[in-house]
C-alpha positions as CSV (number, residue, x, y, z in Angstrom):
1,X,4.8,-30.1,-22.9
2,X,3.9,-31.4,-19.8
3,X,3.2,-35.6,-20.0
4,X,0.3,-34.9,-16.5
5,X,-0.7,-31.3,-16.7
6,X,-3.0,-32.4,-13.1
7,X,0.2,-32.3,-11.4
8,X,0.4,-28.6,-12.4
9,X,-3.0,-27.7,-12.2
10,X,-2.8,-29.2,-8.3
11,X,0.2,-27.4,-7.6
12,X,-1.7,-24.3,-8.4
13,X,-4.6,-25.0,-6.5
14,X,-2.3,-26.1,-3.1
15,X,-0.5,-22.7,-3.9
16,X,-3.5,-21.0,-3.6
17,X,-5.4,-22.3,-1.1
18,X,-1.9,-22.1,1.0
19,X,-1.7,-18.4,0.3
20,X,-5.3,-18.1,1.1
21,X,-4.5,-19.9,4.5
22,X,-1.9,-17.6,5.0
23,X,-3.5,-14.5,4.5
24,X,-6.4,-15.2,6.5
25,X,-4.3,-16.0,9.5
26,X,-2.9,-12.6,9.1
27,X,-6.3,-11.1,8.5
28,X,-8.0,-12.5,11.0
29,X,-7.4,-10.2,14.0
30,X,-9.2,-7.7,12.2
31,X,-12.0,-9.5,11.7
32,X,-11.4,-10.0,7.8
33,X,-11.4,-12.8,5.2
34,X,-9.2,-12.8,2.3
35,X,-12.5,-12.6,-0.2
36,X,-13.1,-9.7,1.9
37,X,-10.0,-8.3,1.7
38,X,-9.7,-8.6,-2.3
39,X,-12.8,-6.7,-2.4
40,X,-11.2,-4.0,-0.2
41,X,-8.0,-3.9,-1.9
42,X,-9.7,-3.6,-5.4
43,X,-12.1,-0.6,-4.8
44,X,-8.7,0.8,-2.7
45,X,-7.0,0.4,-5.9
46,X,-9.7,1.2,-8.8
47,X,-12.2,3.3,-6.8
48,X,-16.3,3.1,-6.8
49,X,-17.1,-0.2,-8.7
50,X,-20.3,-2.3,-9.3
51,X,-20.8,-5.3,-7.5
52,X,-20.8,-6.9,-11.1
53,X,-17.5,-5.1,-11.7
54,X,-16.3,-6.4,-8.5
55,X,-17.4,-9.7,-9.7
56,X,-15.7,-10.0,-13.0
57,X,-12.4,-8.4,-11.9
58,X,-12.3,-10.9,-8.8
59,X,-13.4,-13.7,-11.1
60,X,-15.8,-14.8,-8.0
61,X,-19.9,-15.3,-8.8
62,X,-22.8,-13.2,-7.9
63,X,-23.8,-15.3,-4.7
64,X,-20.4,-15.1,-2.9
65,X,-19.7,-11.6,-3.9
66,X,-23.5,-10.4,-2.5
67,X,-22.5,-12.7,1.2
68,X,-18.8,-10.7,1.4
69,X,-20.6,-7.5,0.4
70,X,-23.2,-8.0,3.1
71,X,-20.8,-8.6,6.1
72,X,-18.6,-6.0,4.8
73,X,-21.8,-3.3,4.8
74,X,-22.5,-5.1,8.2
75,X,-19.1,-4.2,9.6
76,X,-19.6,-0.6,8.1
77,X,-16.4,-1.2,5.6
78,X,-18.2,0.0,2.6
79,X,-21.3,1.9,1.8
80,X,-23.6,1.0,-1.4
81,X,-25.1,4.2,-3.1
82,X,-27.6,3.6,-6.4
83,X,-26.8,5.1,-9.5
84,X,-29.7,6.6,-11.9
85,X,-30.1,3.1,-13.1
86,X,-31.4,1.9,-9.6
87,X,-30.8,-2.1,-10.4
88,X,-26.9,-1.0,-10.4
89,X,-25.3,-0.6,-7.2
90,X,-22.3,1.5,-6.5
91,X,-20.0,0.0,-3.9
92,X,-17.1,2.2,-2.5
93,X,-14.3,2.0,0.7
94,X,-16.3,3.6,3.7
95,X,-14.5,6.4,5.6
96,X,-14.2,4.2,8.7
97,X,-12.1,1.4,5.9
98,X,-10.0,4.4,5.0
99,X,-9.2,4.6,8.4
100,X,-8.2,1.1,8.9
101,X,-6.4,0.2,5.8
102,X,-3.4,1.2,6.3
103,X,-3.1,-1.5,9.3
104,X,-4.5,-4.4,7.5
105,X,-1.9,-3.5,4.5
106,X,0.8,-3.0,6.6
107,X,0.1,-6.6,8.3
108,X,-0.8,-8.4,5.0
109,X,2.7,-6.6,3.4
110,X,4.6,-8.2,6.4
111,X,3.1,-11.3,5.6
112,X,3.8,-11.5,1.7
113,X,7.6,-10.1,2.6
114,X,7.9,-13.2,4.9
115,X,6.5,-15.5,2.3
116,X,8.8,-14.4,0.0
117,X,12.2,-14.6,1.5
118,X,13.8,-17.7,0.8
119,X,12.4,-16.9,-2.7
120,X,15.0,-15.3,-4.8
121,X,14.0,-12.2,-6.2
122,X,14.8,-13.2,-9.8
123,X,12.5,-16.2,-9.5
124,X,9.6,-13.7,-8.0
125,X,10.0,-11.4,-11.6
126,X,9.7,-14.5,-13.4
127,X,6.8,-15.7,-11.8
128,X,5.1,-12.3,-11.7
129,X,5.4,-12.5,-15.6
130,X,4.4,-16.2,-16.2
131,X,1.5,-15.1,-14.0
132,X,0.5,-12.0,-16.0
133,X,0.9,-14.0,-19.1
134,X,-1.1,-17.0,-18.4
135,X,-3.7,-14.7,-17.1
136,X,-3.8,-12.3,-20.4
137,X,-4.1,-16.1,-22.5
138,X,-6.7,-17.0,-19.8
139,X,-8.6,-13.9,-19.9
140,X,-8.6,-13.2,-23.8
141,X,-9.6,-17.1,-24.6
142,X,-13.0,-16.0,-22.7
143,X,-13.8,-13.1,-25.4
């Protein structure tokens, strides 16, 4: 057990924040954020979601969620469509994102591969499943 679990916590949160750095150097010559591009990524990966969906898989609140929303509708990377319940709003990749992603994976890709090469790749599985786990523990002490 560890005697000063801040130093832990704070590691995470300088990891993050660094990755976050990171990525939005990478991001930025397309005009992107990395809150915007988590919300591309996901409805890349899981399709049509709800902005409360988007919400609870990103783990972000409803006010930051509606501002990326609106700049990503305002740079015409995703169109909202209501559903027969018209307080729930369908949010899905537009075809002009569809278009583009490809580039801003390819450029974020390059920039995780870099990250990761003085990590040895046995380290990276091991992380990967600490990760997962301390997610799943995360995620199920909320239920």
């Amino acid at each position: 057990m560890l005697n000063n679990t801040h130093t832990l916590f704070h590691g995470v949160h300088q990891l993050s924040r660094e990755l976050s750095k990171q990525l939005n150097e990478v991001l930025e010559p397309f005009g992107l954020y990395n809150a915007q591009w988590a919300v591309l990524f996901v409805l890349k990966q899981q399709g049509t979601l709800t902005q409360k969906e988007l919400c609870q898989y990103l783990a972000v609140e409803a006010p930051p969620m509606t501002r990326t929303i609106q700049r990503l509708l305002k740079q015409e990377y995703i169109e909202q469509h209501s559903g027969q319940d018209r307080r729930k709003k369908y949010i899905q990749l537009s075809k002009k994102a569809l278009k583009e992603y490809p580039k801003w994976e390819e450029a974020v890709n390059k920039a995780n591969q870099a990250l990761l090469t003085s990590f040895p790749k046995d380290s990276q599985e091991e992380l990967q499943s600490l990760i997962t786990e301390w997610l799943g523990y995360i995620k199920q002490s909320e239920h």
